[in-house]
N, CA, C and O atoms as CSV, one atom per row, in Angstrom:
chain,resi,resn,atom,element,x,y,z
A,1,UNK,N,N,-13.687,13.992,-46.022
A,1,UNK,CA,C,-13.369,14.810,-44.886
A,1,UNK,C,C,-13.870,14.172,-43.595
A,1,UNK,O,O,-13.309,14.679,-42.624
A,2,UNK,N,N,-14.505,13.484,-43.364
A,2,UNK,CA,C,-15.263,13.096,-42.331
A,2,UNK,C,C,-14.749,11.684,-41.814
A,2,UNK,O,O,-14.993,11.143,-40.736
A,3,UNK,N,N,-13.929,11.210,-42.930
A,3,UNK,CA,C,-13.131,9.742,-42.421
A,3,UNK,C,C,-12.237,10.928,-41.890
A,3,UNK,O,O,-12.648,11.328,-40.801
A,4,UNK,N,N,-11.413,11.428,-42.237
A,4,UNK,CA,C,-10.230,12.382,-41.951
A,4,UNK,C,C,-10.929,12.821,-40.215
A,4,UNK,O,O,-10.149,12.972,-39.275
A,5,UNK,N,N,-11.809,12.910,-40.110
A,5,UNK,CA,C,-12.174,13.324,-38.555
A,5,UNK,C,C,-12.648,11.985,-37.993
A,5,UNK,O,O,-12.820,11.988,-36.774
A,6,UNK,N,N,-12.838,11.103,-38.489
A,6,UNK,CA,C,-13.312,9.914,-37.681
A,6,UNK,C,C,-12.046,9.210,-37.195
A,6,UNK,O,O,-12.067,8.729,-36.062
A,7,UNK,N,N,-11.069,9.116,-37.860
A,7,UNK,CA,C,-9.677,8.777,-37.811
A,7,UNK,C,C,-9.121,9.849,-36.670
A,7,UNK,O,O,-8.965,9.465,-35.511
A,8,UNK,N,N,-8.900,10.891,-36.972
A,8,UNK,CA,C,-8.555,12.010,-35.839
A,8,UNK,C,C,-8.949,11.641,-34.338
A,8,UNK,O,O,-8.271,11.585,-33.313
A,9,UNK,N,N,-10.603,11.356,-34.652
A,9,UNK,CA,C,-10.945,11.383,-33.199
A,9,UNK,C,C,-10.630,9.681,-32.428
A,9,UNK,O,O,-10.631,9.415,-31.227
A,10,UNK,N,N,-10.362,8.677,-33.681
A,10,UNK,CA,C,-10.118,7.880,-32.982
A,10,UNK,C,C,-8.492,8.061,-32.067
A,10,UNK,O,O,-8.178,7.865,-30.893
A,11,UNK,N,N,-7.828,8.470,-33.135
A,11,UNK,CA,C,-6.542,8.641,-32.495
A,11,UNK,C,C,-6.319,9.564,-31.201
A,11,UNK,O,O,-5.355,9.301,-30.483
A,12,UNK,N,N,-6.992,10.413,-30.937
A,12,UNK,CA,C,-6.875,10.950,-30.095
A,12,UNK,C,C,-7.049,10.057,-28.696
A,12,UNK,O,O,-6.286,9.877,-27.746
A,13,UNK,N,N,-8.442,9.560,-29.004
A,13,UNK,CA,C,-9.151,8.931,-27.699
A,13,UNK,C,C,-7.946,7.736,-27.367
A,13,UNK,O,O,-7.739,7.430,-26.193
A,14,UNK,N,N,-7.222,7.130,-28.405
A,14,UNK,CA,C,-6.119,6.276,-28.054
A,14,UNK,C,C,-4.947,6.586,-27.488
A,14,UNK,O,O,-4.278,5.854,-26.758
A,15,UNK,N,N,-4.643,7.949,-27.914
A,15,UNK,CA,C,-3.914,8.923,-27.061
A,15,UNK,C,C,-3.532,9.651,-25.569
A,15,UNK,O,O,-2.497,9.745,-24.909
A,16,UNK,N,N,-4.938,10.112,-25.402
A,16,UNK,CA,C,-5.457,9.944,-24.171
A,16,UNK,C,C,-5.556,8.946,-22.837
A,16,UNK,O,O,-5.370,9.154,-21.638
A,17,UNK,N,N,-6.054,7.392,-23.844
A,17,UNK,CA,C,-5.775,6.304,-22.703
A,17,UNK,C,C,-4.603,6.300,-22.576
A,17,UNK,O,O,-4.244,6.396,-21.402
A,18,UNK,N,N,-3.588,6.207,-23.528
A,18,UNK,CA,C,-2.242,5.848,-23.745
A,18,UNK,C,C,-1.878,6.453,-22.232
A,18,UNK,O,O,-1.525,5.812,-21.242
A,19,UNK,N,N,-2.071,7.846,-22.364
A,19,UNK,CA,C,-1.157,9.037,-21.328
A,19,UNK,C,C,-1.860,8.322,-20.274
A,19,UNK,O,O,-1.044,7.954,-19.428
A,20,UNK,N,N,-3.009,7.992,-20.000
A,20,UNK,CA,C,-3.828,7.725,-18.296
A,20,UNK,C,C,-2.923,6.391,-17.887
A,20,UNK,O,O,-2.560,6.168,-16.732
A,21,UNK,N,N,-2.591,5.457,-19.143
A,21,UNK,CA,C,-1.973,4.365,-18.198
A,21,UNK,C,C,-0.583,4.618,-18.331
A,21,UNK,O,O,-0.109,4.362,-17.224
A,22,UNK,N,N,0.156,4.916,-18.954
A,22,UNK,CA,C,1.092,5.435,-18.479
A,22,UNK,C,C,1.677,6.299,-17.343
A,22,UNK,O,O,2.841,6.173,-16.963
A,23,UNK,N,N,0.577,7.409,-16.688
A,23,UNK,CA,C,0.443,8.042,-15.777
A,23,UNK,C,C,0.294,7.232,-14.333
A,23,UNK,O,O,0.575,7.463,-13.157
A,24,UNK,N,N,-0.300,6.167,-15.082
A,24,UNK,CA,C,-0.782,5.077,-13.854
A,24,UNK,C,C,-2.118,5.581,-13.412
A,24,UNK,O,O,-2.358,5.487,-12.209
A,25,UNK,N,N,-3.095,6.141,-14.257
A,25,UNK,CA,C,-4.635,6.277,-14.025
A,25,UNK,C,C,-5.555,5.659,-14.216
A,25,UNK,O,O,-6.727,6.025,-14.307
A,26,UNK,N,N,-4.923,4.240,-14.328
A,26,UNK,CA,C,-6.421,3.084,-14.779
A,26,UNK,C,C,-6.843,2.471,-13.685
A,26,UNK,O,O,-6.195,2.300,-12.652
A,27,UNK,N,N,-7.975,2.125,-13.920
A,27,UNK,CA,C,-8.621,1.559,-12.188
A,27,UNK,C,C,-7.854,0.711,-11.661
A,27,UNK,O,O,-7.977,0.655,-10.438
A,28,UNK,N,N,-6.670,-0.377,-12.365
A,28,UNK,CA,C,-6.143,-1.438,-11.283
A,28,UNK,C,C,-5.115,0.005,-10.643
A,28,UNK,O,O,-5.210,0.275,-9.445
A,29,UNK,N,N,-4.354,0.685,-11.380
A,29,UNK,CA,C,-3.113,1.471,-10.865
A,29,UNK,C,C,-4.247,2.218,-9.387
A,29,UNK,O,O,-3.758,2.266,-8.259
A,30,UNK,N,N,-5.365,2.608,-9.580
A,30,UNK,CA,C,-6.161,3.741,-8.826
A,30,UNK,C,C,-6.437,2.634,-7.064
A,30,UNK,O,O,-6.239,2.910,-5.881
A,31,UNK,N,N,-7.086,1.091,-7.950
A,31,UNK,CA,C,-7.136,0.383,-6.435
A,31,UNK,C,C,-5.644,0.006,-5.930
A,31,UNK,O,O,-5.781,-0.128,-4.714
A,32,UNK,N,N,-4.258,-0.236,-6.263
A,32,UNK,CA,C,-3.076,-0.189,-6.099
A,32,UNK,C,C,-2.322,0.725,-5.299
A,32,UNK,O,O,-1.311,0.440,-4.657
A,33,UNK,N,N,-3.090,2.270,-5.410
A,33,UNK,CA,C,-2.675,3.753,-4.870
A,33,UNK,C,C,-3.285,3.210,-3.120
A,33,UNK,O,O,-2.829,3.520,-2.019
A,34,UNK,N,N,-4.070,2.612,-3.363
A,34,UNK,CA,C,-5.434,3.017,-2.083
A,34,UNK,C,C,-5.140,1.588,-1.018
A,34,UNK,O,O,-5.600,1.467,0.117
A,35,UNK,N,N,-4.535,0.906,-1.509
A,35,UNK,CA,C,-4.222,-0.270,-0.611
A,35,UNK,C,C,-2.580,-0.646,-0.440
A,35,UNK,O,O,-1.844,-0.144,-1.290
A,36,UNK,N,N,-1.953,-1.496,0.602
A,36,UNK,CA,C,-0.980,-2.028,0.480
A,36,UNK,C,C,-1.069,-3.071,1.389
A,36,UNK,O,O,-2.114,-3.093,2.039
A,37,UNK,N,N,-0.384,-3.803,1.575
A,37,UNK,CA,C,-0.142,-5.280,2.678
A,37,UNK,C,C,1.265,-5.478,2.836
A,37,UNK,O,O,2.174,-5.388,2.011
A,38,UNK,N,N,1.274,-5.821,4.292
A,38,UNK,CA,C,2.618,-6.139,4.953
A,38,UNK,C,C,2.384,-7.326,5.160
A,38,UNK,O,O,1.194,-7.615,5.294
A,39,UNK,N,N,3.522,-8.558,5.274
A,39,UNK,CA,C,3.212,-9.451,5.359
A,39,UNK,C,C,3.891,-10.017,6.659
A,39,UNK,O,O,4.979,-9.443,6.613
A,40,UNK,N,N,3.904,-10.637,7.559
A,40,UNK,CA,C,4.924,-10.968,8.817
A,40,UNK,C,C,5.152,-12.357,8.626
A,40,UNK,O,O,4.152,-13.076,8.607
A,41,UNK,N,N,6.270,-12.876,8.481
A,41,UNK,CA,C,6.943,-14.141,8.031
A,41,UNK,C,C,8.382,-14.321,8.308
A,41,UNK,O,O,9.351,-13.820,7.738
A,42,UNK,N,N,8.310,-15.226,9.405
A,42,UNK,CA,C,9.737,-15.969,9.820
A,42,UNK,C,C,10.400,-14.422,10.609
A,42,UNK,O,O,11.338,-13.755,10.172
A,43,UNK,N,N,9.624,-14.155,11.808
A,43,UNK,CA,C,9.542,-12.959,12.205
A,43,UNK,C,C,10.163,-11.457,11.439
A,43,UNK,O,O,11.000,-10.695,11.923
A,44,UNK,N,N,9.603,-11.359,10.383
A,44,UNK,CA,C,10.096,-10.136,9.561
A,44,UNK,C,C,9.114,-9.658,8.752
A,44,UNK,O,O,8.690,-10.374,7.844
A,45,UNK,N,N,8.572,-8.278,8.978
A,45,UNK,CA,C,7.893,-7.719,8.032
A,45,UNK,C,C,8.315,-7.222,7.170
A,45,UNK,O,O,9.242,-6.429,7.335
A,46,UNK,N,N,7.822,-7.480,5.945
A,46,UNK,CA,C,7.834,-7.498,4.447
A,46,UNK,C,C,6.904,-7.211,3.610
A,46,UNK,O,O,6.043,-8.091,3.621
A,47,UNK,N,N,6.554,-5.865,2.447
A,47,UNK,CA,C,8.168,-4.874,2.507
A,47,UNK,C,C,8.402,-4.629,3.036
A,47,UNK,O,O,7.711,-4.893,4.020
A,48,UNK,N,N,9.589,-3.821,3.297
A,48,UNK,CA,C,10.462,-2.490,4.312
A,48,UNK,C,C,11.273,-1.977,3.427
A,48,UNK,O,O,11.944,-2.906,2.977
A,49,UNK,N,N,11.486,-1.259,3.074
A,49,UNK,CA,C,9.534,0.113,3.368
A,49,UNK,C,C,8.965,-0.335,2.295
A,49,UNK,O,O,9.417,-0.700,1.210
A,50,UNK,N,N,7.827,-0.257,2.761
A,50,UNK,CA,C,6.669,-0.359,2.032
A,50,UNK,C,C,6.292,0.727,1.875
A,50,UNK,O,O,6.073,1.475,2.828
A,51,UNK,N,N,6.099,1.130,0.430
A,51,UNK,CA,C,5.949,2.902,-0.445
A,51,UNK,C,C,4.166,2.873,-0.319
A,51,UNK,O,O,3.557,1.808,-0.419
A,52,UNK,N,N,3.435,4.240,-0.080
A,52,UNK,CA,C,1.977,4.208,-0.107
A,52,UNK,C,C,2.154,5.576,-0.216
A,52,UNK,O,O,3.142,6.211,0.151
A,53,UNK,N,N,0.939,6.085,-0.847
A,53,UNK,CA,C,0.213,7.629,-0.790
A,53,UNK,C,C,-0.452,7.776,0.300
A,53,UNK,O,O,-1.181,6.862,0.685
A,54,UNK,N,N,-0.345,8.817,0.929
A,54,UNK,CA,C,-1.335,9.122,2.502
A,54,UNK,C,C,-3.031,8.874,1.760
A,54,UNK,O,O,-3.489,9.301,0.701
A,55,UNK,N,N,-3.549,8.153,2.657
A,55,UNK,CA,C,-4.889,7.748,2.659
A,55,UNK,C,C,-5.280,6.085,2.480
A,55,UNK,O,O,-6.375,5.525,2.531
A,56,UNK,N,N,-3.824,5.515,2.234
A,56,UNK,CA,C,-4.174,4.284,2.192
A,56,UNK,C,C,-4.062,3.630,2.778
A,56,UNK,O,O,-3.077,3.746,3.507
A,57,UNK,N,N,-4.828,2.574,2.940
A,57,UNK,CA,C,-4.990,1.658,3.786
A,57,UNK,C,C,-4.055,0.173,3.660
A,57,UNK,O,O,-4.079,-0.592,2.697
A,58,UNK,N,N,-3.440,0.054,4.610
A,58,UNK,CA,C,-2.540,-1.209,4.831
A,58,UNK,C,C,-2.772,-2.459,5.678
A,58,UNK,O,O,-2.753,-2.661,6.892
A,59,UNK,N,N,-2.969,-3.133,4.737
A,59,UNK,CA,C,-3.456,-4.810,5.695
A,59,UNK,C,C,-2.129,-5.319,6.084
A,59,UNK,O,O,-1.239,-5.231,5.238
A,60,UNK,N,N,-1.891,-5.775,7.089
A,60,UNK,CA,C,-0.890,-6.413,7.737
A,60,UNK,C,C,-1.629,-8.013,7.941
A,60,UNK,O,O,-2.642,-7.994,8.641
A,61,UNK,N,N,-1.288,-9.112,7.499
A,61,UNK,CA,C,-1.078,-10.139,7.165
A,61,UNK,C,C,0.015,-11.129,8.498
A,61,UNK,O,O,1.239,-11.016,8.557
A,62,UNK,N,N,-0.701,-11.898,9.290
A,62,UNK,CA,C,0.374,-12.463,9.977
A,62,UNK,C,C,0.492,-14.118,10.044
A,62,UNK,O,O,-0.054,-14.932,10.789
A,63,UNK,N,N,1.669,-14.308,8.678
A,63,UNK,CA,C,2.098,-15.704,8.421
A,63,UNK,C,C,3.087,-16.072,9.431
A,63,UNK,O,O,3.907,-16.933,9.110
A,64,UNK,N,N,3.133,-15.647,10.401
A,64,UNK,CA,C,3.725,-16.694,11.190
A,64,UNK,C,C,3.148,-17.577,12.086
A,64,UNK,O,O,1.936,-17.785,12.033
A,65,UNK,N,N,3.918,-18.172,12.974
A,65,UNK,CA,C,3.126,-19.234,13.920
A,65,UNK,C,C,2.922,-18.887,15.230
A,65,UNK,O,O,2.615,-19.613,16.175
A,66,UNK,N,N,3.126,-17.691,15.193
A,66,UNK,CA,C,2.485,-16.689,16.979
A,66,UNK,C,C,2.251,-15.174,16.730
A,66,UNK,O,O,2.521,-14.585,15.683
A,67,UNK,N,N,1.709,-14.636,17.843
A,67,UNK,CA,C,1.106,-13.835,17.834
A,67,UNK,C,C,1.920,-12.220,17.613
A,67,UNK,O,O,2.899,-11.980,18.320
A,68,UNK,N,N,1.513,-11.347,16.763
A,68,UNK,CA,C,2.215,-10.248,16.165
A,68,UNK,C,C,1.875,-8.816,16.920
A,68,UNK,O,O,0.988,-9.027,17.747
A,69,UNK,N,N,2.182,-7.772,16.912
A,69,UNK,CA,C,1.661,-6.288,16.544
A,69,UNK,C,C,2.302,-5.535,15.977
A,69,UNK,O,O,3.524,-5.458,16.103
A,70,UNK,N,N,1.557,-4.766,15.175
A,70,UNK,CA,C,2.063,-3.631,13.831
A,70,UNK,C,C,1.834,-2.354,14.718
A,70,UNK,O,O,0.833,-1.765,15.124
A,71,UNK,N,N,3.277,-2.167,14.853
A,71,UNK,CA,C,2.769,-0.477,16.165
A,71,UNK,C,C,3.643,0.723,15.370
A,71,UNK,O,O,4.746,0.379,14.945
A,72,UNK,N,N,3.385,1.553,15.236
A,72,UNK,CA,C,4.188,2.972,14.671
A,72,UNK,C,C,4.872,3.591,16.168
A,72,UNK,O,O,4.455,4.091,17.213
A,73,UNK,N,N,6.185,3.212,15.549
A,73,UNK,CA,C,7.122,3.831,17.000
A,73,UNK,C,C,6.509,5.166,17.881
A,73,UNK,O,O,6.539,5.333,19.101
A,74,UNK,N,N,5.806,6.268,16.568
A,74,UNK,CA,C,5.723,7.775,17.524
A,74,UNK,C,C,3.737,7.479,17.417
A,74,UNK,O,O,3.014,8.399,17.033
A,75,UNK,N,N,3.385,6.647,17.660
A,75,UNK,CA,C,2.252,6.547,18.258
A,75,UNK,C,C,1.061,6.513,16.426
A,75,UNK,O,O,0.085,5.763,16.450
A,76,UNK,N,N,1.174,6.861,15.870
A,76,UNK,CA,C,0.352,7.065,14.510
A,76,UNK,C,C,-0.451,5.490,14.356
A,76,UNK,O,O,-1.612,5.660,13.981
A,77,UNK,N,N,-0.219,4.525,14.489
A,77,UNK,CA,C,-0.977,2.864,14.726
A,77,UNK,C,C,-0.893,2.270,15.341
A,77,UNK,O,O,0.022,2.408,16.153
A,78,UNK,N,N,-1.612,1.364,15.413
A,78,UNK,CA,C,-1.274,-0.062,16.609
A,78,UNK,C,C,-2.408,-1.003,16.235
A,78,UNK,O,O,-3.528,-0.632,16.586
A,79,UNK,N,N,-2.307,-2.235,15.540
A,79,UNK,CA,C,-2.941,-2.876,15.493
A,79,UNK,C,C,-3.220,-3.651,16.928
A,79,UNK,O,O,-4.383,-4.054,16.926
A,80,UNK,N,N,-2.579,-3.966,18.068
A,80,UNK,CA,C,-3.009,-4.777,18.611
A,80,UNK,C,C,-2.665,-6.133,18.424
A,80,UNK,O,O,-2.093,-6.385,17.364
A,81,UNK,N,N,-2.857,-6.975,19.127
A,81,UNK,CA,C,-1.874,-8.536,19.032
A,81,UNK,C,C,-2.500,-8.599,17.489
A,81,UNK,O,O,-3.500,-7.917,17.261
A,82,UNK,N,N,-1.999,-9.305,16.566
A,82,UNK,CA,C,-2.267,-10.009,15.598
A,82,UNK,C,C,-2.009,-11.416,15.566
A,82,UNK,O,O,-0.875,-11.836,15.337
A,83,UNK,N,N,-3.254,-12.388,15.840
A,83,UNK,CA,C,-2.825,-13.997,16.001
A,83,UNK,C,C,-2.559,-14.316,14.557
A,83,UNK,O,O,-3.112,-13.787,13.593
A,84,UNK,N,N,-1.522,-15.370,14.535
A,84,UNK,CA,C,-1.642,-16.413,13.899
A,84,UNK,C,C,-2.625,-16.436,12.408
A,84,UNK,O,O,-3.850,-16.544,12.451
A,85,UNK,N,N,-1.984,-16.337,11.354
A,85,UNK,CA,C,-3.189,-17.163,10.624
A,85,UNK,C,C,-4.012,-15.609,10.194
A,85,UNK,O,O,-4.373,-15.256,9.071
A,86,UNK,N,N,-4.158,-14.810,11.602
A,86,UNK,CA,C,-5.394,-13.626,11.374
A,86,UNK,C,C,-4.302,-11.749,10.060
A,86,UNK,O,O,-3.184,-11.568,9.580
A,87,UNK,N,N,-5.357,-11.115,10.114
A,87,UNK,CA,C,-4.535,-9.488,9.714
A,87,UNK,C,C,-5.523,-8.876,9.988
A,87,UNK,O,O,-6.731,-9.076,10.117
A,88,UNK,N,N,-4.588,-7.829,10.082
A,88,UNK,CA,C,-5.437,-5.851,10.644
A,88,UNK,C,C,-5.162,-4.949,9.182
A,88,UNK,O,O,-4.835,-5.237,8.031
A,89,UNK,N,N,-5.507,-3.642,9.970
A,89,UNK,CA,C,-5.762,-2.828,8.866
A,89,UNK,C,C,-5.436,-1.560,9.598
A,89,UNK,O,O,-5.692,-1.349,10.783
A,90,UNK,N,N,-4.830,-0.717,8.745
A,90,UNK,CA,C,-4.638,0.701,9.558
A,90,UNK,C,C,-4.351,1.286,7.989
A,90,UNK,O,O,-4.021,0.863,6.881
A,91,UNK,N,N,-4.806,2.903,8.861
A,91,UNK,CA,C,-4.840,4.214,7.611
A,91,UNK,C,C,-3.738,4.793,7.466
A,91,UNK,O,O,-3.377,5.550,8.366
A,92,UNK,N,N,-2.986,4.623,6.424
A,92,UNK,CA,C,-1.903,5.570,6.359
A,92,UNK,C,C,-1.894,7.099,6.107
A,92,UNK,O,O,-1.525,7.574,5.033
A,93,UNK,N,N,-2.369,7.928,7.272
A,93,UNK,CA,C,-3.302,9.231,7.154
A,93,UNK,C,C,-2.480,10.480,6.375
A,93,UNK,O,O,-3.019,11.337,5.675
A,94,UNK,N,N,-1.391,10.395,6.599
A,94,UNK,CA,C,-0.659,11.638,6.668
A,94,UNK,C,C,0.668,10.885,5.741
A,94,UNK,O,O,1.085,9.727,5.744
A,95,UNK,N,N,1.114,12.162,4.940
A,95,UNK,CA,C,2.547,11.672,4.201
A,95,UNK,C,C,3.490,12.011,5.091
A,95,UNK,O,O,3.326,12.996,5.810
A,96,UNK,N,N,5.000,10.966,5.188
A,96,UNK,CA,C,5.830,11.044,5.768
A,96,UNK,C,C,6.385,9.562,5.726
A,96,UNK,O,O,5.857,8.699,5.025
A,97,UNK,N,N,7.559,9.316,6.580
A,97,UNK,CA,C,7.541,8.044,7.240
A,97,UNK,C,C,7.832,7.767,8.625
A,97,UNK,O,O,8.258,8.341,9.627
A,98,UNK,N,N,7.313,6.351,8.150
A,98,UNK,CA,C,6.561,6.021,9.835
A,98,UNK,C,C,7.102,4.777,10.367
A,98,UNK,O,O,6.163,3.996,10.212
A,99,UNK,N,N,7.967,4.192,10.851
A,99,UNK,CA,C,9.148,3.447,11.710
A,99,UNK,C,C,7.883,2.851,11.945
A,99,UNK,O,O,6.784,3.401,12.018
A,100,UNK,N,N,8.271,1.306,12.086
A,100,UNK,CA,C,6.898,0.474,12.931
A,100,UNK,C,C,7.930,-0.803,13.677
A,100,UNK,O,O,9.096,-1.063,13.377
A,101,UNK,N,N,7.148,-1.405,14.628
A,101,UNK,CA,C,7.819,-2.639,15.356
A,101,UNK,C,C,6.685,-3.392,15.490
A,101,UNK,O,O,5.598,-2.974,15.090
A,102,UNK,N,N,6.871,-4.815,16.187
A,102,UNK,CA,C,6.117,-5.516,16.878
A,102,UNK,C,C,6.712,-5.303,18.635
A,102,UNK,O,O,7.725,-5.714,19.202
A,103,UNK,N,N,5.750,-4.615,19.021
A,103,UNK,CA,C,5.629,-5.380,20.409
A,103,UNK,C,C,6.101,-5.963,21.520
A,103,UNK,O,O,6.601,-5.501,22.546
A,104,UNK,N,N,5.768,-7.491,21.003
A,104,UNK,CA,C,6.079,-8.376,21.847
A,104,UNK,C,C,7.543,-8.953,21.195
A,104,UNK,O,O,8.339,-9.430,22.004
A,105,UNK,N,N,7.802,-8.932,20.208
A,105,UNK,CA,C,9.206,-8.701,19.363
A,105,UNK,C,C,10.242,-7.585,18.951
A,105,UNK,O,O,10.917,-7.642,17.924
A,106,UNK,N,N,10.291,-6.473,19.956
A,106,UNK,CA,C,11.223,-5.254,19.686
A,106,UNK,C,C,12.225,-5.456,18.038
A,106,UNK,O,O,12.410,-4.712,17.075
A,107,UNK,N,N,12.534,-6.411,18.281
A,107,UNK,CA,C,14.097,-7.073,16.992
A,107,UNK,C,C,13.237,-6.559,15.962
A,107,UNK,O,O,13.768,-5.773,15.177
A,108,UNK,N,N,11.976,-6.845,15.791
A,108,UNK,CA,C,11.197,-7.369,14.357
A,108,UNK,C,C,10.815,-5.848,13.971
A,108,UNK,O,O,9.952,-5.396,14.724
A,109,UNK,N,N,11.402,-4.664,12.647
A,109,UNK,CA,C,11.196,-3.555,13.002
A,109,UNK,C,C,11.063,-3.287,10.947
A,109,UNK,O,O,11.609,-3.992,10.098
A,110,UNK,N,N,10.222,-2.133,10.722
A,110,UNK,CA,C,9.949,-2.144,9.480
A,110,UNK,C,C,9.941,-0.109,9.222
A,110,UNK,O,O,10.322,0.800,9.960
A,111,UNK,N,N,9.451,-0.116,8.138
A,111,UNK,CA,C,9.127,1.431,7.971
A,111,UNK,C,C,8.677,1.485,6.622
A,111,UNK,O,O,9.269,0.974,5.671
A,112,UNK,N,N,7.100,2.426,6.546
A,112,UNK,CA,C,6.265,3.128,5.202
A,112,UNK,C,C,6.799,4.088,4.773
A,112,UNK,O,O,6.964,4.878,5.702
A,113,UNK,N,N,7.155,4.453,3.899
A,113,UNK,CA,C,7.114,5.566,3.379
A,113,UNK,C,C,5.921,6.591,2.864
A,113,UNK,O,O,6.228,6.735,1.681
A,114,UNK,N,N,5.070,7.158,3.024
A,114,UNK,CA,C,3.522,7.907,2.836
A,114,UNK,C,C,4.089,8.989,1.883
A,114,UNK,O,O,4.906,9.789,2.339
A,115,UNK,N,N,3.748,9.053,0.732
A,115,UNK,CA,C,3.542,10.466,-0.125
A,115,UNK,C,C,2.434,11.532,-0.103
A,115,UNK,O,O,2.505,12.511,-0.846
């Protein structure tokens, strides 16, 4: 009787993980929820849209060869020039979405989606 419950309880506990990563509840899925990165390259930010849960934080990354800004059309961010080479960071506070441009590049135009 007691293999019969040692067996039980193993299966369960395998059960359990099963459902958490499937759910997407394991620590890489949990640091994945909480971060994202835009990348700016050959003047185009990438993704568009880039999908996030409200609270996370988004590094913007600027691979090109001059100077960037990550601005939210109705005011919600603004990184500020982004040189060369450098990246920022902003909170994606609130669910919704949020239209973004550069700046000094109107053309160059992206959008998050926040859950």
């Amino acid at each position: 009787m007691s293999r019969i419950r040692s067996v039980t309880a193993v299966v369960t506990v395998m059960l359990a993980l099963g459902l958490a990563l499937v759910a997407g509840a394991g620590p890489a899925e949990a640091a994945k929820a909480k971060a994202g990165t835009v990348t700016i390259k050959n003047f185009k930010f990438s993704p568009s849209p880039l999908k996030v849960k409200a609270g996370t934080k988004v590094t913007v990354k600027n691979a090109d060869s001059t100077t960037h800004t990550f601005t939210a059309n109705k005011g919600a961010f603004d990184t500020g020039d982004i040189d060369s080479g450098s990246s920022a960071t902003v909170t994606i506070k609130k669910p919704g979405t949020y239209a973004y441009h550069c700046e000094i590049h109107n053309f160059m135009k992206g959008t998050i989606k926040a859950s």
